[in-house]
C-alpha positions as CSV (number, residue, x, y, z in Angstrom):
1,X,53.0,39.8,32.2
2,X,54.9,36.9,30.3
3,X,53.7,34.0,28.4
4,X,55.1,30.2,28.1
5,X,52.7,29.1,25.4
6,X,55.2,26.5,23.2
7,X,54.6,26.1,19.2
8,X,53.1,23.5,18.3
9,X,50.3,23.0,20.9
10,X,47.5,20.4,20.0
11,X,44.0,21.8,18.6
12,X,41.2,21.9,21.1
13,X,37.8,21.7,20.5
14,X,36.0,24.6,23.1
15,X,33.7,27.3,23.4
16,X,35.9,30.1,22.4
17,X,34.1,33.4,24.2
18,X,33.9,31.2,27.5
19,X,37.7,30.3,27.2
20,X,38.5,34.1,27.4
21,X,36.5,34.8,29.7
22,X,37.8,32.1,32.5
23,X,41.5,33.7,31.0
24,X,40.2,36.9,31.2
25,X,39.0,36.7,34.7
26,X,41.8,34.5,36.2
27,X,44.6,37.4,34.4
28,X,42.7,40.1,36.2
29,X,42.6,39.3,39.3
30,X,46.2,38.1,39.3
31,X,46.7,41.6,38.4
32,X,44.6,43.1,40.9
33,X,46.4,41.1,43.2
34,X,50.2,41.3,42.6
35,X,51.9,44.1,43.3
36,X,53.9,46.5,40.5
37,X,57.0,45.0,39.1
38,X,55.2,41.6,39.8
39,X,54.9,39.2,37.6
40,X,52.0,37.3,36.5
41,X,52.8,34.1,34.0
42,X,50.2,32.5,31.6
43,X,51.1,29.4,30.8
44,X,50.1,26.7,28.4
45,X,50.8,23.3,28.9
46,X,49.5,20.0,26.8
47,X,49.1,17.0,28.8
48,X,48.0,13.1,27.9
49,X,44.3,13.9,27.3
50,X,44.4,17.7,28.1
51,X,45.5,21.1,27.4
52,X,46.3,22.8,30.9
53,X,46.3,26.3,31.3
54,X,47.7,28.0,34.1
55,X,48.1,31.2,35.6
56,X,50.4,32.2,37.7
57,X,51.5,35.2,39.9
58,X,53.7,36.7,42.7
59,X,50.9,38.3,44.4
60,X,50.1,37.9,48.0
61,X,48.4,34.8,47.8
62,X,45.2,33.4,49.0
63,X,45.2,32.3,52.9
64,X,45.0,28.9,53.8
65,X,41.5,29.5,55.8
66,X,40.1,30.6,52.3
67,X,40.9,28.6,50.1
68,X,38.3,25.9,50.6
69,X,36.2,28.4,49.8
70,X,37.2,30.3,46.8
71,X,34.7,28.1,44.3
72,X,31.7,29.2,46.3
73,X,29.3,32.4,45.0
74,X,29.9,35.2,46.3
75,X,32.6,34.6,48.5
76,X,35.6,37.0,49.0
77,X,38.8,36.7,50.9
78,X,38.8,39.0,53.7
79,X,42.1,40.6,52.7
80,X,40.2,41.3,49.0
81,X,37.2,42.8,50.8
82,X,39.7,45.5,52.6
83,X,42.3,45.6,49.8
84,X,40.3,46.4,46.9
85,X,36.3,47.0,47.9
86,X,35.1,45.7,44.8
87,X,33.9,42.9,43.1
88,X,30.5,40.3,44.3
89,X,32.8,37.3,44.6
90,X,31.6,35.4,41.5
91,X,34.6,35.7,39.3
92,X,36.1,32.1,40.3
93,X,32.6,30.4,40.6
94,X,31.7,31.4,37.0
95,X,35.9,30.1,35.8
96,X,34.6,26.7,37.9
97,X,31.1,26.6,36.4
């Protein structure tokens, strides 16, 4: 895991707890999902009215077919329903939400 977070980033003004827990929940499963000596990049960005955060990882990827999808409750990718067996598919509904 690596970080690109530069000095001197703007102050925000957020909800702390729910901030970690969209990071928190985007890092795991980029973890779940990339395979070992992968790498998965946090990376911290600021932008004209914004601070973006992204992560980023060498994992498999999420299918073309699923990814108008991935917002909506409940929903898993069928290769994360096989691969892993865990989970209720609300991870990236609440990091939308």
């Amino acid at each position: 895991m690596v970080a690109d977070v530069p000095p001197g980033l703007p102050h925000a003004f957020v909800d702390e707890n729910r901030l970690e827990q969209v990071l928190r929940n985007l890092l795991h499963n980029s973890v779940r999902h990339t395979s070992p000596g992968g790498i998965v990049a946090v990376v911290a960005k600021a932008e004209a009215e914004a601070i973006v955060h992204q992560v980023k990882d060498t994992g498999e990827g999420i299918a073309p077919a699923d990814l108008p999808h991935i917002w909506e409750r409940f929903y898993q990718a069928q290769n994360a329903r096989t691969r892993l067996g865990n989970g209720a598919g609300l991870g990236l509904t609440l990091v939308k939400d």
